[in-house]
Structure formats: C-alpha cells, structure tokens
C-alpha positions in Angstrom: 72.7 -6.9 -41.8 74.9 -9.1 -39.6 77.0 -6.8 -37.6 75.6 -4.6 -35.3 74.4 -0.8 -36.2 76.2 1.7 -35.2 73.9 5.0 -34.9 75.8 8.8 -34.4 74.5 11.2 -32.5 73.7 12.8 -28.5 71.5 10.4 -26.5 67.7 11.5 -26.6 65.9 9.2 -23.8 62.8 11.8 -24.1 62.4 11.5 -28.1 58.8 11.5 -28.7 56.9 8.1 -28.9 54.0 6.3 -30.0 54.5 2.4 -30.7 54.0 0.9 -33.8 50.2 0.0 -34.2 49.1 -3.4 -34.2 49.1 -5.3 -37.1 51.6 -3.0 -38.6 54.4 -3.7 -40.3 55.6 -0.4 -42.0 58.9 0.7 -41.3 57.2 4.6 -40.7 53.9 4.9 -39.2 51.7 8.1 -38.2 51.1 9.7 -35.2 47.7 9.2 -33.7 46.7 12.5 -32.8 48.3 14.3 -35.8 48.4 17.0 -36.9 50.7 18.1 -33.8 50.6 21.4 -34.8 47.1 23.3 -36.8 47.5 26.1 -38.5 46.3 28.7 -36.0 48.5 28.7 -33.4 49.6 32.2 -33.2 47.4 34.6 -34.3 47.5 35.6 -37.7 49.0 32.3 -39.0 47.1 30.9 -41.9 49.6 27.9 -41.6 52.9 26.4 -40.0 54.2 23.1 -41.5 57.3 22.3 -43.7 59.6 23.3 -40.3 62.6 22.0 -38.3 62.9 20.7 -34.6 65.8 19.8 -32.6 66.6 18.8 -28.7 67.7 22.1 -27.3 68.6 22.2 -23.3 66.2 20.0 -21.4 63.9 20.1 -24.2 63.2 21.2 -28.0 63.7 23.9 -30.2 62.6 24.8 -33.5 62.6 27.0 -36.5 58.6 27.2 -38.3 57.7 27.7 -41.5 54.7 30.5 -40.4 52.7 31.7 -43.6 50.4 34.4 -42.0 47.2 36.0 -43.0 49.0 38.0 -46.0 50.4 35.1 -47.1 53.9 35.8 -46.8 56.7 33.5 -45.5 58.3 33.9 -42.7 60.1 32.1 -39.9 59.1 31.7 -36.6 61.2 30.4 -33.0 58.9 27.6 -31.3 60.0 25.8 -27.9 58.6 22.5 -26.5 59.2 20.3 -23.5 58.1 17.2 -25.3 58.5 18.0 -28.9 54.4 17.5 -29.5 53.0 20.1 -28.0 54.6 23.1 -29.1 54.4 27.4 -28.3 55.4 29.1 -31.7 56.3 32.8 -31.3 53.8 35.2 -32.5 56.5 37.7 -34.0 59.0 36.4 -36.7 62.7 35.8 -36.8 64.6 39.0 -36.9 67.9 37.9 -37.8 71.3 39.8 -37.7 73.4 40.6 -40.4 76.4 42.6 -41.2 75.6 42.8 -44.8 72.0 45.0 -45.2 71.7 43.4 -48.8 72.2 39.9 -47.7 69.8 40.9 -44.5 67.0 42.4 -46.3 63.7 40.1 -45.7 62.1 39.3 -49.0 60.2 35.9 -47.9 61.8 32.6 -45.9 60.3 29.1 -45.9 61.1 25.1 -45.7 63.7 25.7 -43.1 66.3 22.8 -41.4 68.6 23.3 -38.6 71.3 21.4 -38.0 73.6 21.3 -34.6 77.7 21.8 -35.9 80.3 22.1 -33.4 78.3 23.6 -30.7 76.1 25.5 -33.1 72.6 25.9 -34.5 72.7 26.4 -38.2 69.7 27.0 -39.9 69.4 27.0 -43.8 65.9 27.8 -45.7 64.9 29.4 -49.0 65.9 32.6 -49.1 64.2 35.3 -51.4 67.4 37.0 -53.1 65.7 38.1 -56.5 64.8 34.4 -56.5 65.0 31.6 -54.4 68.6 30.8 -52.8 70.0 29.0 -49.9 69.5 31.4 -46.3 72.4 30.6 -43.8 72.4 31.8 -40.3 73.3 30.2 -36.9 72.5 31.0 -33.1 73.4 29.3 -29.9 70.4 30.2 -27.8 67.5 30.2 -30.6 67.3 34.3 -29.4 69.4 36.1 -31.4 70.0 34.6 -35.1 73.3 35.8 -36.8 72.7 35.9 -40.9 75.5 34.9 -43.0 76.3 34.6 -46.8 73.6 33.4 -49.0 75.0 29.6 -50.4 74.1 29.8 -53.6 72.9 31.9 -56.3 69.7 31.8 -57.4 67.6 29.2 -57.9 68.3 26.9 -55.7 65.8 25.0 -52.6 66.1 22.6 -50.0 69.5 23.4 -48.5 70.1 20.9 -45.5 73.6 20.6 -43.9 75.2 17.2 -43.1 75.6 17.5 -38.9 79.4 17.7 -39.2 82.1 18.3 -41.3 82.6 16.1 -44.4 87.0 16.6 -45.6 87.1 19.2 -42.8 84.5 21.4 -44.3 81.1 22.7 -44.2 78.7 19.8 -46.6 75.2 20.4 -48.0 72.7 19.1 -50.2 70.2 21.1 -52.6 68.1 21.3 -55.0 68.6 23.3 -58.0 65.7 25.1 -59.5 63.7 27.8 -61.1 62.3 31.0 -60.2 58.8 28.9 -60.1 57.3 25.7 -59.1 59.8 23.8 -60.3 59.0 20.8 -62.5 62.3 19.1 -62.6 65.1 18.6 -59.8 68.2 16.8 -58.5 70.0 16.6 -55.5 73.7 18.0 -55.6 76.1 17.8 -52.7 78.3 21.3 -52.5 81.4 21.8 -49.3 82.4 25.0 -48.2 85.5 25.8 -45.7 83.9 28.7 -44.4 79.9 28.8 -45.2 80.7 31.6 -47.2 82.4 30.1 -50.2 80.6 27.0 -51.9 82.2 24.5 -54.3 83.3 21.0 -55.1 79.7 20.5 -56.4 79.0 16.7 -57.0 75.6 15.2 -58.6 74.0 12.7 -55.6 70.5 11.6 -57.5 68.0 12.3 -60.3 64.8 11.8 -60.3 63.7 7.9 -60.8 62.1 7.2 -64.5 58.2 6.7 -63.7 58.6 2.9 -64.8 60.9 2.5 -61.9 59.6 4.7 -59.2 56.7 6.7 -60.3 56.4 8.4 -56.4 59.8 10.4 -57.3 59.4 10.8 -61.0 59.3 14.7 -61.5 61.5 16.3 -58.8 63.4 15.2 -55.7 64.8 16.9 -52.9 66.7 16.9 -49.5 64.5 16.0 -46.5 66.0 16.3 -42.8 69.6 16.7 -41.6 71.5 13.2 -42.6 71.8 10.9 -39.7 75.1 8.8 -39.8 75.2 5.5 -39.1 77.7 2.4 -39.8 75.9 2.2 -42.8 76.3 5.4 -44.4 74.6 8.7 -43.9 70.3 8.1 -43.5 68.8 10.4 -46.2 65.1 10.6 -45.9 63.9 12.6 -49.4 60.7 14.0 -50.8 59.8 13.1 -54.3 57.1 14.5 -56.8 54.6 12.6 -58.9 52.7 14.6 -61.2 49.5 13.0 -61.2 46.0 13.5 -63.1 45.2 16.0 -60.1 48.1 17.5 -59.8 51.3 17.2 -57.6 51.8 14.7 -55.3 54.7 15.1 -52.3 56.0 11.6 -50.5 58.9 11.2 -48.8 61.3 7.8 -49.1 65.3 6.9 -47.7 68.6 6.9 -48.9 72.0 5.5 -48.0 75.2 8.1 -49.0 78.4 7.0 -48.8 80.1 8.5 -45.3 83.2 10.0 -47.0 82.0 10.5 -50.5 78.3 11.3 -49.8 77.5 12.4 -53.4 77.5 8.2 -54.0 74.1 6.5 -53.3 74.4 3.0 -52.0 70.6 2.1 -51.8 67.9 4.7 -52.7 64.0 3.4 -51.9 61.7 2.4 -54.7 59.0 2.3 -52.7 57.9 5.4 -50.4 57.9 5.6 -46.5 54.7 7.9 -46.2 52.9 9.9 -49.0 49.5 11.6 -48.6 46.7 9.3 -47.5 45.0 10.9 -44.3 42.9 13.8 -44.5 44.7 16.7 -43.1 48.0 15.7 -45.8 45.2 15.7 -48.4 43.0 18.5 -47.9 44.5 21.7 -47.0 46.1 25.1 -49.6 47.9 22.6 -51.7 46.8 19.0 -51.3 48.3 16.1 -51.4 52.0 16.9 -49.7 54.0 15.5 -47.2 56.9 17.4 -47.1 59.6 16.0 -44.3 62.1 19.0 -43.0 63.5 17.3 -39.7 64.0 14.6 -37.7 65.2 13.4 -33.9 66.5 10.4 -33.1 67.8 8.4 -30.4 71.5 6.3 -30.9 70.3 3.9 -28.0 67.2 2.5 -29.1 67.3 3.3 -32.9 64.0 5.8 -32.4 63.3 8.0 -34.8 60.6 10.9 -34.9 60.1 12.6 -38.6 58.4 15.9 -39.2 57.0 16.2 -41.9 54.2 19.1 -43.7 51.0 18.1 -44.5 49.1 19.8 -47.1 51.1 23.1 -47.0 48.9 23.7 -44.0 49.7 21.8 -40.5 52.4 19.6 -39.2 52.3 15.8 -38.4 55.1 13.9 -37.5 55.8 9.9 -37.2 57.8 6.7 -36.1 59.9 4.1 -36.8 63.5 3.0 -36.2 66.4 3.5 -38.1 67.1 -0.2 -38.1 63.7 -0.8 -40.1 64.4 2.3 -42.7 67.8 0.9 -43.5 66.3 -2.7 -44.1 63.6 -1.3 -46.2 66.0 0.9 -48.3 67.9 -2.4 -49.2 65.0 -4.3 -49.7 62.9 -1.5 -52.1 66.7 -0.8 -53.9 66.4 0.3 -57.0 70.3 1.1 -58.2 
C-alpha cells in the first residue's frame, strides 16, 4: 500500500510487548511466556480462556470466561496494570436487570467488550433456552447493567463494531444450533437502540476445504473490529474438522467501513492455529479461540488474546500494517 495507514482508536503507549523473534517473519507471533493466564487462578476455576480485555483508567480491564469446578460458565471482572499479569475476581458477574426473565443466569461464556460512546459494552453467549446474544454495559467494570437479549436463539459470537455504523448500534454473529455447531456464517445485524435488531446482511461463509481447509466447517467473529483507512480489521476463528477432531485457528479480514457486511480481502492462510502445547493439550484440544484485542494507532501494535485449548489464555503480536499486507497477499475472493 502506497499511502499512508491510517489506524482509529485512543493512544495505548503501554500496550503489551514482546518483539518479533528473530528470524521470524510471521505477521502474528506468540508470547514467550504464555499462557498469561492458567487455569487456577481463583480458586475453584477449572479454567479461564476465550475472554476480553481492554485499557481501562491507567490500566486494563476485562471480562473472563471462568468455567469453575462444576463446570458451569460464568463471567468473571479481572483488572491488570500491564495487561499480562492479571487478578481475576473470585466471585462472578452479578449483573443488573430490570427484566428478571432476561436476568436469570442460566450459563455465560466467550465474552467481548467493546468501548461505545463512553461505555463498556459487553456481549457473550447467553443461555436463554439456548444460546443467544447477552448485552450489558458498565462504566466502572463494578456494577454491570443487563439489557435485551440480541437475538433469539441460537446464535454465538456476538461482537460489536466500536462505534456506530448509519448512526446505530452494528454487530456480527454467528448463527447456530442448540449444540456444537457444525456449520456457521458470519452475519452483520444494526440496532438503533440495542434492543431491536434488524437490517441483517450475510458477511462470509465458510471457505470450501480446496480453498481454505483452516476455515472449512464454521467461522465466526473474533475481537471488536479495528478501523483503519483500509476498512474495518476483522481477525476470525475458523473450524477444520480433522481426523482427530476439531481444530480452532484464527485468520483477518478487511470489511468495507460503511457497508461492513462486504469483505474486501479475507486470509487463505491462517495467522495462528494450535501448534504449542498448552493450545493443544487441555479439555478440548486443539483451539485457539481469539475474543479481544488492544492496539496502539501510533506504532501499529497490536496484542491478540486468544483461548488455548478451552483451558488457559495466551496472547500475541504483530502490527496492523503486517495483518493487512498478509490479508492481501493470502486473498482468496
């Protein structure tokens, strides 16, 4: 690209860094001392991954993805002064909501939280006699006000665009089942008032196995969009199903800024998909599962978390610059 990139968003001079390691030329590349976060860290957690981070005051906030000793799903408030090492409540989420039949807890997991006109909105599957799309927002990650469910059931991976698309509310999801889905495609939906969701647009489809055998089975919404001069950043997961089972990698898109539902370059090849030990080995193997990303406008940094194995957290590095360039490149519209 000739002219120069223009990246959206608050400066974050204290994103978290590792450089690139040498002899490396991926445009994504691993923490060294992942996992960040194990699956112990409060103390009847049997794991925390699949969960969303952003700069709050003079540090980070977060929303976890904490499956405890019973195995039930439930959400947990984290804070972190360097968005690596991190202290995750030991109680869950307790959020507040007008509507008791909209507020009763059945189960919450893959959450994303996304900063809208001075808010923290955070969207995650919601157990509403099936999966749906949760919506609540807070300003102080204390007190969590519940809103109207998005969607009726079965739907997963709702993530909000970080402002207004038409002078409304966008999101993406993933239409599904009331199991592990086998099949999925992205949709974009807007909404005037988060409580009323419509002009519902088709964004991708999973890529025939010939093509892009990473993504073949299902695809879904990774972190909030970044926006840049090229169109809105969409990092995705995608699902093989292998010999062994599933396999969860994550790749990048490039949606059109006004009309996000149209994909200018989608990745043929993947950024990261399970190779180290701890995203191999773990209650379901073989995932990485991205739900949240910070960046920095400045420098082009960009730090994605991701869950490995349905068990810990890792997170890596790149620049946006890079993740563009390899979209192009690996283009397979």
């Amino acid at each position: 690209m000739d002219k120069k990139l223009i990246i959206k968003g608050a400066p974050l001079p204290n994103i978290p860094w590792e450089d690139r390691p040498e002899g490396s030329n991926a445009p994504l590349w691993r923490y060294s001392k992942n996992p960040i976060i194990g699956r112990y860290e409060t103390p009847t957690s049997n794991s925390i991954f699949n969960s969303a981070v952003v700069p709050f005051k003079d540090g980070f906030a977060g929303v976890f993805r904490v499956d405890d000793t019973n195995r039930r799903m439930r959400l947990h408030v984290g804070f972190s002064k360097d968005a690596l090492h991190w202290d995750i409540r030991p109680d869950k989420i307790e959020f507040d909501c007008e509507d008791k039949e909209v507020g009763e807890w059945v189960y919450g997991y893959d959450p994303r939280v996304a900063l809208i006109d001075g808010k923290y909105y955070v969207t995650w599957c919601n157990g509403y006699y099936g999966p749906t799309i949760g919506i609540a927002w807070t300003t102080d990650f204390e007190t969590f006000h519940q809103v109207e469910n998005a969607f009726l059931p079965f739907n997963r991976n709702g993530v909000l665009f970080p402002r207004k698309i038409n002078g409304r509310f966008a999101m993406l999801s993933r239409p599904s089942d009331n199991g592990h889905t086998p099949f999925g495609d992205i949709f974009y939906s807007e909404s005037p008032d988060l409580e009323f969701w419509g002009r519902h647009r088709h964004v991708m489809s999973p890529a025939p196995f010939e093509v892009s055998a990473w993504q073949c089975m299902k695809i879904g919404a990774g972190p909030v969009p970044i926006e840049t001069s090229e169109g809105w950043l969409l990092i995705y997961h995608g699902v093989l199903r292998s010999a062994s089972g599933y396999v969860y990698a994550f790749g990048s898109a490039i949606l059109d800024l006004d009309e996000p539902w149209k994909v200018k370059a989608r990745s043929g090849a993947y950024l990261i998909s399970p190779h180290e030990i701890y995203e191999c080995v773990g209650d379901v193997p073989n995932v990485t599962f991205p739900c949240a990303s910070l960046h920095d406008p400045e420098t082009g940094k960009i730090a994605v978390y991701y869950g490995c194995a349905d068990s810990v957290t890792g997170v890596a590095f790149g620049y946006i610059q890079d993740i563009l360039d390899f979209t192009y490149r690996t283009n397979i519209l």
